[in-house]
MIPA-77575 format. One record per atom (N, C-alpha, C): residue in one letter; x, y, z. Coordinates in steps of 0.001 Angstrom, whole numbers, padded with zeros to 6 digits, always signed. Example, Ala and Ser with C-alpha at 12.3 -4.5 7.8 and 13.67 -1.06 7.14 Angstrom:
BEGIN
A+013190-005690+007800
A+012300-004500+007800
A+013200-003300+007800
S+012850-002250+007080
S+013670-001060+007140
S+012900+000030+007870
//
This chain:
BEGIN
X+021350+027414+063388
X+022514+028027+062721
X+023077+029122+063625
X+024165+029283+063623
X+024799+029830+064482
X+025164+031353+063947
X+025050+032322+064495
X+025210+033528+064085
X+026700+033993+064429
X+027093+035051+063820
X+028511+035602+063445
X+028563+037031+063414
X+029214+037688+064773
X+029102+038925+065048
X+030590+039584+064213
X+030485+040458+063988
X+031511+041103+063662
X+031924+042853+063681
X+033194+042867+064132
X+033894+043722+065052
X+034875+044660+063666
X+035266+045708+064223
X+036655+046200+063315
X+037410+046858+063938
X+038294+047006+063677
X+039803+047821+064427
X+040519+048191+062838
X+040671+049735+063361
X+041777+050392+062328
X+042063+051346+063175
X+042821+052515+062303
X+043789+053731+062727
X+044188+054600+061591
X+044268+055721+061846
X+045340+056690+060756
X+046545+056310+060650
X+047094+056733+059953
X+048817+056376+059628
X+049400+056891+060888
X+049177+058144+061162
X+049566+058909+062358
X+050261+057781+063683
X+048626+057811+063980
X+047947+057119+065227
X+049337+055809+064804
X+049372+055055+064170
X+049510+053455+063291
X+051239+054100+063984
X+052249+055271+063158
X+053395+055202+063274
X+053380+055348+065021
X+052814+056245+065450
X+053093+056277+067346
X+052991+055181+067714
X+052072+054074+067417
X+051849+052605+068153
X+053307+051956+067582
X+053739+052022+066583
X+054871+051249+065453
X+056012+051577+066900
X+056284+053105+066937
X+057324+053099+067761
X+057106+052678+069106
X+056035+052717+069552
X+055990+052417+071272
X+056578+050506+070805
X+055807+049924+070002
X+055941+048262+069940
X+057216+048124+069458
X+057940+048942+069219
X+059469+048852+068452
X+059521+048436+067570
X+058448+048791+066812
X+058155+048511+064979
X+058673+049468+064014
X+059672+049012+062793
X+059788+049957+062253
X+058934+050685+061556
X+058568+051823+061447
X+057365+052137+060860
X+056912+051927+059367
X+058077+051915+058175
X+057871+051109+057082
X+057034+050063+057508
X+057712+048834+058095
X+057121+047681+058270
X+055364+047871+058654
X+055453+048815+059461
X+053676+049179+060539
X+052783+049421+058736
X+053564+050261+058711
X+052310+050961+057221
X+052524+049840+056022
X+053455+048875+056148
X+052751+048165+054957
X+052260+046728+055267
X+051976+047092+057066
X+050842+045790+057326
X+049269+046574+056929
X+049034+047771+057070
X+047828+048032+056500
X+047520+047244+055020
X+048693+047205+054210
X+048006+046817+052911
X+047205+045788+053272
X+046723+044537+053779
X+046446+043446+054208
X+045487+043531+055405
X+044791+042433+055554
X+043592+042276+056509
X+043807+040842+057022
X+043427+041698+058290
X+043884+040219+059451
X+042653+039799+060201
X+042376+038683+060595
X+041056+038460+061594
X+041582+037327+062713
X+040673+037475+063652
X+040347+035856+064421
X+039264+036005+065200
X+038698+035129+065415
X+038054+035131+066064
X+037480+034509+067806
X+036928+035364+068971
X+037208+035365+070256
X+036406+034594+070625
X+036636+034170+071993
X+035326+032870+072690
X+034086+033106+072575
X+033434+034387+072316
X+032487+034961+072215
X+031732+034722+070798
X+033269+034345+070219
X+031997+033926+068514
X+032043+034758+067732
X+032629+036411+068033
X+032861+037331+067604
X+033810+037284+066620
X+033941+037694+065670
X+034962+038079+064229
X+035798+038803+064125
X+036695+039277+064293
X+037016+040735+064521
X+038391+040974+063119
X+038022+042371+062729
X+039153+042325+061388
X+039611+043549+061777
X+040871+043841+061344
X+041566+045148+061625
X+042894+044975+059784
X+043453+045810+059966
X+045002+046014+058855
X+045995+046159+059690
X+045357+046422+061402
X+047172+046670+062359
X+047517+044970+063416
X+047991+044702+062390
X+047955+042769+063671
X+048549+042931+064563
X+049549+043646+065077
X+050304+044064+065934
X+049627+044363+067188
X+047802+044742+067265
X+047512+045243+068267
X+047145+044308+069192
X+046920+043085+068342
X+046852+041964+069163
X+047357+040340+068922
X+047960+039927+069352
X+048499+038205+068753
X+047881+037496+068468
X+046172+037874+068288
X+045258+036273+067799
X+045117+036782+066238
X+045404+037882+066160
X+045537+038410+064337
X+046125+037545+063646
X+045553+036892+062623
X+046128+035810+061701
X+045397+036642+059938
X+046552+036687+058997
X+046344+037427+058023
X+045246+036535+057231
X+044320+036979+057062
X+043581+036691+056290
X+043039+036799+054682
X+043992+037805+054214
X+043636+038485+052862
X+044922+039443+052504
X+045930+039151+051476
X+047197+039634+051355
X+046870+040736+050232
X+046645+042335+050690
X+046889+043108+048959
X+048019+043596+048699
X+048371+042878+047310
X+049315+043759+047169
X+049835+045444+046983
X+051221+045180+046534
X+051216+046619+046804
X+050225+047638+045483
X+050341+048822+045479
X+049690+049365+044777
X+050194+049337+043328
X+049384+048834+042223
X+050086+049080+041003
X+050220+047644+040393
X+050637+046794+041707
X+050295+045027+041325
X+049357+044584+041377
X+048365+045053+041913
X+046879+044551+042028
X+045961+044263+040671
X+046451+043390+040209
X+045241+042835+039310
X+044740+041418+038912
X+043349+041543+039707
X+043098+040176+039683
X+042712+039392+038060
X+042488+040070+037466
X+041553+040237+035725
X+042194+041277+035379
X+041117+041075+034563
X+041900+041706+032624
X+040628+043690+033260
X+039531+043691+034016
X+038907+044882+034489
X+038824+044660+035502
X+039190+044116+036767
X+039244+045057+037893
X+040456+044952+038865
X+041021+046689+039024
X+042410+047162+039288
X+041786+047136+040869
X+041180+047202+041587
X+040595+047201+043015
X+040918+046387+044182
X+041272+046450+045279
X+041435+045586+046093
X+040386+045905+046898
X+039959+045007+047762
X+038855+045209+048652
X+039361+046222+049932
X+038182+046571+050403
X+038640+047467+051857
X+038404+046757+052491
X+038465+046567+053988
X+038695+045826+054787
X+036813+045651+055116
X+035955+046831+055325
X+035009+046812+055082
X+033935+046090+054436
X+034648+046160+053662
X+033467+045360+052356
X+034042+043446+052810
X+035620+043723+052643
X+035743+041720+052491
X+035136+041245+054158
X+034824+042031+055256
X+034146+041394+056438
X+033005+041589+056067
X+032508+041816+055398
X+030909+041867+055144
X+030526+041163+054289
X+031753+040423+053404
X+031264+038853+052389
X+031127+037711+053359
X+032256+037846+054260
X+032521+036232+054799
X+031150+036071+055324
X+030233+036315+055976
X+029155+035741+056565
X+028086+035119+055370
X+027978+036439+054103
X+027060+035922+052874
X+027959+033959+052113
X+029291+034594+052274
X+030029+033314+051851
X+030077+032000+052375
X+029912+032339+053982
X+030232+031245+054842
X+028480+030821+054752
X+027520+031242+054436
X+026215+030463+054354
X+025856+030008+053360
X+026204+030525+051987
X+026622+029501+050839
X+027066+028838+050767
X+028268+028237+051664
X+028964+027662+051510
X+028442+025945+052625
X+027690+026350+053485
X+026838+025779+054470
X+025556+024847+053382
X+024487+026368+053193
X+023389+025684+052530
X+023730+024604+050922
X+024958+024915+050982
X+025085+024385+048915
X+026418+022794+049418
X+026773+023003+050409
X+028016+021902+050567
X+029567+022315+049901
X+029817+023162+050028
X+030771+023961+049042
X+031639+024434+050187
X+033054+024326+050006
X+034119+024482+050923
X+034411+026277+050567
X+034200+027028+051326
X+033547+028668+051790
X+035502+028937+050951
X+036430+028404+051280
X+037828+028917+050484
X+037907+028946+049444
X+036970+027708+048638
X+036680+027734+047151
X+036419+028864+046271
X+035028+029145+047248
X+034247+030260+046473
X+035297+031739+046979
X+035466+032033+048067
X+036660+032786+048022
X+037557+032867+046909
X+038556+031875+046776
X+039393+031464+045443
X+038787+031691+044401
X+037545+031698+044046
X+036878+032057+042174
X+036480+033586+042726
X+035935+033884+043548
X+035806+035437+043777
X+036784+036341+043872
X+038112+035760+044523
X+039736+036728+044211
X+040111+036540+042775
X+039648+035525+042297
X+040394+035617+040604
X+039238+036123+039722
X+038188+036461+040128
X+037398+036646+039096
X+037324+037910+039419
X+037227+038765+040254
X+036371+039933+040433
X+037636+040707+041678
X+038624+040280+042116
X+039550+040830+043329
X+037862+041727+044464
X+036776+040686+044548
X+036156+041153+045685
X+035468+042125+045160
X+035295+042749+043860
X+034904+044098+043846
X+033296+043688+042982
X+032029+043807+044238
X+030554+043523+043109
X+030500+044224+042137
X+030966+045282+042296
X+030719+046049+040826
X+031422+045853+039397
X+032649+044893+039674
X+033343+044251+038290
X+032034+043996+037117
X+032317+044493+036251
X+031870+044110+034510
X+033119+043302+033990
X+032873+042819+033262
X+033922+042046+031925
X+033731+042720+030613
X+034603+042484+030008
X+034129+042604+028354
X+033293+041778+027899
X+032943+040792+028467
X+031871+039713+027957
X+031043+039930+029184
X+030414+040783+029270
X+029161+041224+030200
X+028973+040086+031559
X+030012+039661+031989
X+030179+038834+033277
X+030013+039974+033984
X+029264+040087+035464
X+029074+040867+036617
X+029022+040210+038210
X+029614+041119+038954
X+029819+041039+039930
X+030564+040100+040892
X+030813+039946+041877
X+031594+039328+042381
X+032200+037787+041843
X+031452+037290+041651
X+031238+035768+040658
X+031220+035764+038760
X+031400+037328+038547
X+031283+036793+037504
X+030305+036262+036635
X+029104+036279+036717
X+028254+035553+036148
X+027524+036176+034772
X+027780+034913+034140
X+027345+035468+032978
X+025911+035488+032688
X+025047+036571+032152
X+023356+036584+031712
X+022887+035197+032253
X+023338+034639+031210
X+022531+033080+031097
X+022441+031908+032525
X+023764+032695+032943
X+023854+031776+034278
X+023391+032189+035464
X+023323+033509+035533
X+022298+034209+036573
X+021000+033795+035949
X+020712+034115+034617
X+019208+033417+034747
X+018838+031995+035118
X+019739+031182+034841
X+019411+029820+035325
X+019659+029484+036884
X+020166+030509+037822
X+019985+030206+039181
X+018963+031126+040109
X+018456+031586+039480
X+017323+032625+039713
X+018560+034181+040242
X+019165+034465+039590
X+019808+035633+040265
X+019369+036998+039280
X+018399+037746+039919
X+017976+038748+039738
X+018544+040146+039469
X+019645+040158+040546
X+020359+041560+040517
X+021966+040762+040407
X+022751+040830+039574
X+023859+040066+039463
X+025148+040951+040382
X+024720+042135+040262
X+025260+042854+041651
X+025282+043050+042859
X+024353+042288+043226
X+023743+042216+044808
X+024875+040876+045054
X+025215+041677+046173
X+026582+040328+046798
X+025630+039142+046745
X+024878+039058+047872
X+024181+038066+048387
X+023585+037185+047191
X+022595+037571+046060
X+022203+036903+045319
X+023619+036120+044291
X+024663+037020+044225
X+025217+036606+042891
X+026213+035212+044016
X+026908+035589+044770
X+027361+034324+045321
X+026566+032983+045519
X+025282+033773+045980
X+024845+032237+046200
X+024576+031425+044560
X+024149+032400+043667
X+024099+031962+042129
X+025269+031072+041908
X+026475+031379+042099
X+027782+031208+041859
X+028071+030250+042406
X+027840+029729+043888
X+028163+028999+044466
X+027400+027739+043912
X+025908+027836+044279
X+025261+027000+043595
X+025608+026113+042045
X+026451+026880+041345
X+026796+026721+039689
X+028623+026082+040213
X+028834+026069+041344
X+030386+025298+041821
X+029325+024317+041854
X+028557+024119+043272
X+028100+022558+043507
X+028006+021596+042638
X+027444+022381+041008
X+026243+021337+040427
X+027802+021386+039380
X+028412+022065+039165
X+029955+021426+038643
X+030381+020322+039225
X+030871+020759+040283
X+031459+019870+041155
X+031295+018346+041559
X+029414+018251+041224
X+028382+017151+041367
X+028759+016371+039881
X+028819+017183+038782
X+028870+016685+037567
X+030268+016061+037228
X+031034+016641+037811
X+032409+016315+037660
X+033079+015465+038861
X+032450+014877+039539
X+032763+014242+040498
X+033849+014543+041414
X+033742+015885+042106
X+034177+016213+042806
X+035440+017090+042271
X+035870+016354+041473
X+037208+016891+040547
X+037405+018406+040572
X+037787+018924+040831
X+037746+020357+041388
X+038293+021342+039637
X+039169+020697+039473
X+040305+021143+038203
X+038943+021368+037180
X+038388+020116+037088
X+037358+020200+036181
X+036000+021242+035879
X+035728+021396+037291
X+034698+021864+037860
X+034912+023375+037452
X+036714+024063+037806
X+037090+025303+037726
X+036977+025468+036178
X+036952+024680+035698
X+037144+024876+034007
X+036325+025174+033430
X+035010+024340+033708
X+033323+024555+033516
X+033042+025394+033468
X+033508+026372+035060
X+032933+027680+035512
X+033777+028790+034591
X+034469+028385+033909
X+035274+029535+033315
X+034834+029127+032037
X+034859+028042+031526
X+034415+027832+029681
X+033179+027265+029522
X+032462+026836+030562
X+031228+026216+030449
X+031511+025110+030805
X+030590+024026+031129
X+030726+022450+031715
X+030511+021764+029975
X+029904+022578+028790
X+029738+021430+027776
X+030975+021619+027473
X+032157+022557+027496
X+033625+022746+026499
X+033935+021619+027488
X+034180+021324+028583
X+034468+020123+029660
X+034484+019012+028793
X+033502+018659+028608
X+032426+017579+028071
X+033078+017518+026520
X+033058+018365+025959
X+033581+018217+024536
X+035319+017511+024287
X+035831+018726+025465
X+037224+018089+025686
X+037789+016936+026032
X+036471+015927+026266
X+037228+014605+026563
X+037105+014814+028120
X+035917+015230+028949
X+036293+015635+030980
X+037653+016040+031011
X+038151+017196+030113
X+039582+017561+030622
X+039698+019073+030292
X+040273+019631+031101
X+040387+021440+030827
X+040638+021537+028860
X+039530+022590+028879
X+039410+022842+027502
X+040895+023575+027268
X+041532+023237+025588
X+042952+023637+025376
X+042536+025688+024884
X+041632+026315+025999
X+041688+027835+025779
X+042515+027974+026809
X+043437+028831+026356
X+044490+029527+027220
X+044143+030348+028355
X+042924+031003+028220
X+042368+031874+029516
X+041943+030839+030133
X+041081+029167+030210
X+040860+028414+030948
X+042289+027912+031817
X+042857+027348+030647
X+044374+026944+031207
X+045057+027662+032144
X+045021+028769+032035
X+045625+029957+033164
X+044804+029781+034677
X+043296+029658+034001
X+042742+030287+035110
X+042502+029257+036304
X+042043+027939+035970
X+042021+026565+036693
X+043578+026745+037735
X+044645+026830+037422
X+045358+027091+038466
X+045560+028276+039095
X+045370+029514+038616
X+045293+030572+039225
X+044016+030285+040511
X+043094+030005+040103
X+042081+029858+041306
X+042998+028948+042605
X+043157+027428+042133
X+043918+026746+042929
X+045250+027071+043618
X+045978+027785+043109
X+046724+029017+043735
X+046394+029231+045046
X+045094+030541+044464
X+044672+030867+045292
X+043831+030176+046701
X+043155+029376+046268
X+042695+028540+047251
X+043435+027601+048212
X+044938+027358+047870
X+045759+026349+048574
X+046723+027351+049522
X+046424+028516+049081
X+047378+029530+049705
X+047093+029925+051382
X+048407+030293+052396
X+047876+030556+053344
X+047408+031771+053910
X+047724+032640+052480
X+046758+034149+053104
X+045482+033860+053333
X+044965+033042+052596
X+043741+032864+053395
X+043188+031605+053634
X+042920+032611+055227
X+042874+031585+056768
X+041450+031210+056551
X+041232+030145+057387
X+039719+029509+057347
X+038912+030631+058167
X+038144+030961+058307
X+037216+031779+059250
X+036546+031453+059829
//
């Protein structure tokens, strides 16, 4: 298995407007590429994420936040990730996504709609952390600390596969499971249960997942 180094590049606003004018950027434009996180990665294998793409042309946006005030991925968490924290999922993501057979944008896509990235999300229905997972479903994938990135994705991911397995690939289906359970699936005739938070949410994920803010890694 191949290992995955990773790099960061940022700046003050300061620093950010002097570079804006030397590149003949307007500086509006400079400060509201920070909202957003860009990566690519070099011959070396290396990762590298920054918020200023400008400093170099292999920057391809990887993660779009909006502006402040629009940010809400759910009904509890107002948070967008720091640039920090979302380079420090992709490696836990990209090996879930390896060991379980699970396309790494997927689980991305249920982690921006469920949680906007943030492990520490609660629900009103005691769902936690990045995935979301409810009691019963962390207990049935052995996930111990439902806040620990590492355990709850791979919980999460694992609970896409064995959807995904059950539903034959069917993705629509699979998203529905994970949001109402796989028996409301099953009850409904194999078709998105008629709850309105499912109905919403099966394309909100797919949305998100077909979208090109985010780039493959």
């Amino acid at each position: 298995m191949s290992m995955t180094s990773v790099s960061f590049c940022s700046a003050r606003i300061g620093l950010l407007i002097g570079l804006s004018g030397l590149l003949g950027l307007d500086a509006m434009t400079a400060r509201a590429n920070t909202n957003n996180i860009y990566s690519f990665r070099d011959e070396r294998g290396v990762t590298h994420f920054s918020n200023l793409p400008h400093l170099d042309r292999r920057y391809k946006l990887v993660y779009r936040i909006p502006t402040s005030g629009s940010f809400r991925p759910n009904a509890w968490s107002v948070r967008a990730p720091s640039m920090v924290e979302f380079s420090r999922l992709i490696p836990i993501i990209n090996d879930a996504a390896r060991s379980n057979g699970v396309d790494p944008k997927l689980i991305h896509a249920v982690i921006r709609a469920e949680s906007g990235y943030n492990a520490n999300a609660t629900s009103n229905k005691g769902a936690m952390g990045l995935m979301q997972l409810i009691p019963a479903t962390a207990q049935r994938y052995g996930v111990n600390d439902s806040y620990d990135p590492r355990q709850n994705i791979e919980g999460g991911t694992r609970y896409l596969r064995d959807l995904l397995r059950m539903f034959n690939g069917n993705m629509e289906l699979a998203l529905a499971g994970y949001n109402a359970g796989e028996n409301a699936v099953i009850r409904a005739g194999n078709r998105i249960p008629p709850y309105a938070e499912t109905q919403a949410y099966v394309p909100k994920v797919l949305h998100f997942y077909r979208s090109p803010d985010l780039a493959k890694l």
